[in-house]
Backbone as CSV, one residue per row, in Angstrom:
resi,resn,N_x,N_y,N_z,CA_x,CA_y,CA_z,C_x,C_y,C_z
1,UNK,-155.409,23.315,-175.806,-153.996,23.012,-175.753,-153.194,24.276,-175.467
2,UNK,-153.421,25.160,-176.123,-152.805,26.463,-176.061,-153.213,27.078,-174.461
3,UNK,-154.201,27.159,-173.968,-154.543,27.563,-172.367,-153.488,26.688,-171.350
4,UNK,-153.036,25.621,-171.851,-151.998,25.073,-170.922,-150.448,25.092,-171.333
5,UNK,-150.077,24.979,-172.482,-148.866,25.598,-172.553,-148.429,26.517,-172.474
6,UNK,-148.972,27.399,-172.821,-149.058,29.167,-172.782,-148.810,29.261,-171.215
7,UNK,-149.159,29.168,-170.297,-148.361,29.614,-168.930,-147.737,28.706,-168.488
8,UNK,-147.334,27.658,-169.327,-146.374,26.528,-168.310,-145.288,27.129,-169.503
9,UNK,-145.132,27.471,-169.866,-143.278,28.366,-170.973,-143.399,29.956,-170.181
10,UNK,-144.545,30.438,-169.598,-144.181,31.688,-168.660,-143.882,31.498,-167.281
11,UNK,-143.771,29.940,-166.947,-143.762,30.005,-165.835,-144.305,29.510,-164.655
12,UNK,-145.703,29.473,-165.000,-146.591,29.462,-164.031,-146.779,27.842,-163.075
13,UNK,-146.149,26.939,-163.911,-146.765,25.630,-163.583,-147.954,25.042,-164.329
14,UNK,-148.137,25.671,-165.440,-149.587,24.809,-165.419,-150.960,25.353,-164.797
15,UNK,-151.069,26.027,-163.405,-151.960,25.977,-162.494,-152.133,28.117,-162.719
16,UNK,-152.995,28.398,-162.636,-153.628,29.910,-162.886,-153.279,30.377,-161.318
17,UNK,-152.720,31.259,-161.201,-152.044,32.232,-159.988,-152.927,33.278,-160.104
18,UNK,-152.755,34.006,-158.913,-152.846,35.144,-158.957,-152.411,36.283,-159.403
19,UNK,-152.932,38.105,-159.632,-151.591,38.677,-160.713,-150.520,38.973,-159.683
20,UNK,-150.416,39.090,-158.756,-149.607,40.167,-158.044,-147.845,38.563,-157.957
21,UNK,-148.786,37.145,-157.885,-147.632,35.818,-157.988,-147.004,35.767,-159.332
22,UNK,-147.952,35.875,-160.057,-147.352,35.863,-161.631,-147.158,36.873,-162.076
23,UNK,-146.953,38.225,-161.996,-145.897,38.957,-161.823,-144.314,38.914,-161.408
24,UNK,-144.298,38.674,-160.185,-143.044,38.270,-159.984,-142.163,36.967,-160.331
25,UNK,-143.035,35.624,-161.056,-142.515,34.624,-161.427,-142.321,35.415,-162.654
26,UNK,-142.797,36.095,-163.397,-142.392,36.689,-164.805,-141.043,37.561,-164.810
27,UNK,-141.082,38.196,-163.707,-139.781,39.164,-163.289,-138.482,38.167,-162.728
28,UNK,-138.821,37.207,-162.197,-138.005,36.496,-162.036,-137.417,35.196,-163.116
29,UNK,-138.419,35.269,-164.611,-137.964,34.072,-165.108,-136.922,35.158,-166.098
30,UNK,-136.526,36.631,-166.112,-135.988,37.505,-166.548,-134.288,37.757,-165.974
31,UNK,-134.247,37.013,-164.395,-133.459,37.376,-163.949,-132.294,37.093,-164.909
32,UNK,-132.392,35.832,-164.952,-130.918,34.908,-165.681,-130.806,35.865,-166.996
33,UNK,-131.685,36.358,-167.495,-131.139,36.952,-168.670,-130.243,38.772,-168.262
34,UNK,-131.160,39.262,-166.980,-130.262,40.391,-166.555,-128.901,40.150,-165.677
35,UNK,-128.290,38.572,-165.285,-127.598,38.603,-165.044,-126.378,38.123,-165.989
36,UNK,-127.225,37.241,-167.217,-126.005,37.473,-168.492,-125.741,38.517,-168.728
37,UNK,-126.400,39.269,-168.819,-125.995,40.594,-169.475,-125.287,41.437,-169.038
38,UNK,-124.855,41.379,-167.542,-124.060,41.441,-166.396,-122.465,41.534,-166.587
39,UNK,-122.680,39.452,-166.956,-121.441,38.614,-166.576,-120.529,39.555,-168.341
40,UNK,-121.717,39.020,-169.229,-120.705,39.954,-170.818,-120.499,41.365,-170.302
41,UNK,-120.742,42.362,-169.708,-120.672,43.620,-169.869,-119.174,43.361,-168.936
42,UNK,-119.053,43.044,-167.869,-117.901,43.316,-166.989,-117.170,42.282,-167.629
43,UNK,-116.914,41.345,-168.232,-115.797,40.174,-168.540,-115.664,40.627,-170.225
44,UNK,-116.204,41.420,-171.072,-116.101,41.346,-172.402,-116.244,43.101,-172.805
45,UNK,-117.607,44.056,-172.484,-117.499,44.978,-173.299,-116.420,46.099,-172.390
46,UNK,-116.682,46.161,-170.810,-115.894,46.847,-170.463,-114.451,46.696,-170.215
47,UNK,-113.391,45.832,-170.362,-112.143,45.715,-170.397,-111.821,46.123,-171.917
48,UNK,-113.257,45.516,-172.861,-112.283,46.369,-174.132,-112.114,47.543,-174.906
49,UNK,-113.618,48.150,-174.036,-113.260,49.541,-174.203,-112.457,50.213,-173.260
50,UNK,-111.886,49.955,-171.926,-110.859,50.425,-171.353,-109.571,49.805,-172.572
51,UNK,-109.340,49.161,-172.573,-108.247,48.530,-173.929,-108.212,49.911,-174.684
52,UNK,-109.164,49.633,-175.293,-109.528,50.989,-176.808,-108.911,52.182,-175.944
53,UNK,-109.742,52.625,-175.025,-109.332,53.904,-174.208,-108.077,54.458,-174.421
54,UNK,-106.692,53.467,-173.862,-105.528,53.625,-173.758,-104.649,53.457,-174.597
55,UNK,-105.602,52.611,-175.883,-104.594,52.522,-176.740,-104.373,54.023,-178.345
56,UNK,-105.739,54.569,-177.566,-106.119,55.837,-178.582,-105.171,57.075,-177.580
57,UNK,-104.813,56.963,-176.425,-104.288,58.078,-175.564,-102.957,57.323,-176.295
58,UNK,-102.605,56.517,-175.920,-100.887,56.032,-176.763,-100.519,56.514,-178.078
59,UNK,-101.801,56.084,-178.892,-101.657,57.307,-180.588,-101.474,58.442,-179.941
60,UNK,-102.350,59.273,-179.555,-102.339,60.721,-179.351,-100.750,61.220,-178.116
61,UNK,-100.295,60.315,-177.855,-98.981,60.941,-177.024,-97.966,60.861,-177.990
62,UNK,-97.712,59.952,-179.110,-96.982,59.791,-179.819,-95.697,61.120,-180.158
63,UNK,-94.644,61.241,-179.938,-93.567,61.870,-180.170,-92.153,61.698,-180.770
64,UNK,-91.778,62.620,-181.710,-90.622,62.266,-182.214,-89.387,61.700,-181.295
65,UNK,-88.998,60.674,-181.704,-87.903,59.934,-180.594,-88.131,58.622,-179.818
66,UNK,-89.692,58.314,-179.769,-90.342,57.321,-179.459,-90.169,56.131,-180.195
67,UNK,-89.518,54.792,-179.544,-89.492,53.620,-179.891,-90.382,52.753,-180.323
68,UNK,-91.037,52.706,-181.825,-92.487,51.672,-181.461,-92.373,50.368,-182.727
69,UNK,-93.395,49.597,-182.434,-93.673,48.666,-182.932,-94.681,48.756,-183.572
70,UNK,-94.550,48.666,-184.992,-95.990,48.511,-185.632,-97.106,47.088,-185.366
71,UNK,-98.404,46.891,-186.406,-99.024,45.992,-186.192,-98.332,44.822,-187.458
72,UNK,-97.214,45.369,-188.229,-96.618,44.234,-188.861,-96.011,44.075,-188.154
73,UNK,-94.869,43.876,-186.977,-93.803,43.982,-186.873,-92.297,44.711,-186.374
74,UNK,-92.702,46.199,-187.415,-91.491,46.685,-188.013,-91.112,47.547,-186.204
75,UNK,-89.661,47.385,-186.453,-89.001,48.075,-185.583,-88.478,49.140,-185.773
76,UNK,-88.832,50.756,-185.180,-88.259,51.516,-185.240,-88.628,52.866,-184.463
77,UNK,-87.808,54.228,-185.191,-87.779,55.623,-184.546,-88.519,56.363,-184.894
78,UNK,-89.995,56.631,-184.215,-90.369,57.705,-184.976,-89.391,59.144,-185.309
79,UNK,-89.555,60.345,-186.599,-88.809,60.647,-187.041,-89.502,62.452,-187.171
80,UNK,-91.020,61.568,-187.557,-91.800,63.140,-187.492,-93.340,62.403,-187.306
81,UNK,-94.361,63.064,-186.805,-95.793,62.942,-186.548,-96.350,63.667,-187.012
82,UNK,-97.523,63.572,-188.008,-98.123,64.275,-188.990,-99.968,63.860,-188.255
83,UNK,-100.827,64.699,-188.433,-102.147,64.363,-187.728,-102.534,63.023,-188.311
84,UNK,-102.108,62.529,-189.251,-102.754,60.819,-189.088,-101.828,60.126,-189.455
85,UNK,-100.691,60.132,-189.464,-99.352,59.646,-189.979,-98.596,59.338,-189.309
86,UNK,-97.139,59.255,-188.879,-96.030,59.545,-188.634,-95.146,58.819,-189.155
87,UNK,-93.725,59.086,-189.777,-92.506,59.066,-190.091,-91.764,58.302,-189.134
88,UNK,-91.871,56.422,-189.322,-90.683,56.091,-188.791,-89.551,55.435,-189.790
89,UNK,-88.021,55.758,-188.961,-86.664,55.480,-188.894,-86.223,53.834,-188.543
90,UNK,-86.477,52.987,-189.645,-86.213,51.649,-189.690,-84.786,51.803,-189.518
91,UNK,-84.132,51.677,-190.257,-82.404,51.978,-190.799,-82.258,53.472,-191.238
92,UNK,-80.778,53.231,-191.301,-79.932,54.282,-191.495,-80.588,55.535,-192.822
93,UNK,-80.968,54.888,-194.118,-81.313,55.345,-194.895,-82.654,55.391,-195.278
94,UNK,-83.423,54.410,-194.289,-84.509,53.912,-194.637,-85.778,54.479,-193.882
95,UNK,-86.707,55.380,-193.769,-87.678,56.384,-193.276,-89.040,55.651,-194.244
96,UNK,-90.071,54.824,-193.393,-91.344,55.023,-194.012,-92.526,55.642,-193.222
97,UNK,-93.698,55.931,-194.340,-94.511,56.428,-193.273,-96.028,55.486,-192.981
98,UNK,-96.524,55.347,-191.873,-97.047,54.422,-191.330,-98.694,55.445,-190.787
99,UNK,-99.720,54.784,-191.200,-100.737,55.520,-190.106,-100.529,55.333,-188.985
100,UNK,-101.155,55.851,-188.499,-100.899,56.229,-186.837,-101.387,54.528,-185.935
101,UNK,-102.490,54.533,-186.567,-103.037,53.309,-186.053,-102.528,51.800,-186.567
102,UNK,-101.797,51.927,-187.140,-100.832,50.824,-187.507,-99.835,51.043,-186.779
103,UNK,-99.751,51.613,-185.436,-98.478,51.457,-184.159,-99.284,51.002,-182.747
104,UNK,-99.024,49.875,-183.041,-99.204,48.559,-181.766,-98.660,49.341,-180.439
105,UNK,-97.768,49.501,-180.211,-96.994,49.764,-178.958,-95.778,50.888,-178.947
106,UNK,-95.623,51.127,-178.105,-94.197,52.185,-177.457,-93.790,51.088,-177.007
107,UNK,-92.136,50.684,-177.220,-90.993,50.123,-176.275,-90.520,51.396,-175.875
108,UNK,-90.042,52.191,-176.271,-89.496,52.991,-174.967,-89.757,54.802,-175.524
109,UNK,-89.967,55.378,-174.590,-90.280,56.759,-174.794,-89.018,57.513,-175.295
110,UNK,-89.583,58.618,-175.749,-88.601,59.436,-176.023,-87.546,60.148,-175.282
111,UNK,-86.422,60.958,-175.821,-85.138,61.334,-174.559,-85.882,62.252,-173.484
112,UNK,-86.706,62.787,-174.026,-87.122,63.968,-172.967,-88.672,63.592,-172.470
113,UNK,-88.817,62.602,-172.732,-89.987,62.001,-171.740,-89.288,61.513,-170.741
114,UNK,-87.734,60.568,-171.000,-87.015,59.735,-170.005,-86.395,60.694,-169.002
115,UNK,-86.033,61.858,-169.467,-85.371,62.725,-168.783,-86.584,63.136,-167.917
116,UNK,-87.643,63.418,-167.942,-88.324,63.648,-166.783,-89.245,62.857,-166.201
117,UNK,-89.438,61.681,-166.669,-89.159,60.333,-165.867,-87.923,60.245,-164.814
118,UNK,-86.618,60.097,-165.145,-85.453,60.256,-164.755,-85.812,61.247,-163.353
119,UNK,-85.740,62.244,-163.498,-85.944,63.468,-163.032,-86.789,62.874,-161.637
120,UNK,-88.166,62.536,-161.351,-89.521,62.468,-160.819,-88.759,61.287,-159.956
121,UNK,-87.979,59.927,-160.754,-87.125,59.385,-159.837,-85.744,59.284,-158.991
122,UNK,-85.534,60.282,-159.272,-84.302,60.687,-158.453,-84.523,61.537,-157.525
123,UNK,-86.092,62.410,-157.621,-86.335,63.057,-156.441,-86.987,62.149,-155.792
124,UNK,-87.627,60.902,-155.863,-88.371,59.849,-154.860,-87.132,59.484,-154.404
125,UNK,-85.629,58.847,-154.789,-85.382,58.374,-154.119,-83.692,59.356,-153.109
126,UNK,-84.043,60.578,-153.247,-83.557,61.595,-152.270,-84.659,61.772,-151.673
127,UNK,-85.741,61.442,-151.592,-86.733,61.443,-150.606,-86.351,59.936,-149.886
128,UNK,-86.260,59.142,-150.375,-86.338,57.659,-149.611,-84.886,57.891,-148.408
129,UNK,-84.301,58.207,-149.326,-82.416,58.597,-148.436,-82.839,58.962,-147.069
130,UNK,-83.365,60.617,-147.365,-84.095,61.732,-146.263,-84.508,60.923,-145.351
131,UNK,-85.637,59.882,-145.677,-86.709,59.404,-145.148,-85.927,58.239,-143.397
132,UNK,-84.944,57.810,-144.605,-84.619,56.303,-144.227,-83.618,57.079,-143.030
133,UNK,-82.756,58.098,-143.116,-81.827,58.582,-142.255,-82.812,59.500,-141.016
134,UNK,-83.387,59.786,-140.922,-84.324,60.256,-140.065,-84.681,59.099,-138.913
């Protein structure tokens, strides 16, 4: 019993091949599993470590003046950045401090990030002016 199931679950048919045929039916009953492993790597592990990537460069840019959103919620100014901390400005009187990784997002950068933001676009578009009058 075992001489006939034993190569009909590898493959073979039932019927005794040669090695150089049943070799490659063995390499090939492998494929489907090297092409799952494929479809998860590009649709699942690599978008979320690009995710992770950018969201650890977003901690590490973090600057006083920066608009963010925590992972509760809370709206506010950062105030000061401490190596695993930072100090945000809810209200007027009101300053807590938050780990770093409990800040979801930037809504908007700080004055002197915008200012040379600002800056980078006002020379593109005295370039576009230049461009367009030519």
């Amino acid at each position: 019993m075992n001489t006939f199931v034993l190569p009909l679950l590898m493959g073979m048919g039932g019927a005794q091949s040669s090695g150089a045929e049943g070799g490659v039916g063995g390499l090939m009953s492998f494929l489907p599993f090297v092409l799952i492993i494929g479809i998860f790597y590009f649709l699942l592990i690599r978008p979320q470590s690009k995710k992770r990537k950018e969201t650890e460069q977003m901690l590490r840019a973090l600057k006083k003046g920066d608009k963010v959103v925590t992972i509760g919620g809370l709206n506010g100014i950062i105030q000061s950045v401490k190596e695993t901390t930072v100090i945000i400005k809810a209200d007027d009187n009101v300053k807590l401090e938050f780990l770093r990784s409990a800040i979801s997002s930037v809504v908007t950068v700080s004055k002197e990030k915008e200012g040379k933001i600002e800056d980078k676009s006002e020379e593109n578009a005295e370039e576009e002016k230049s461009e367009a009058g030519e």
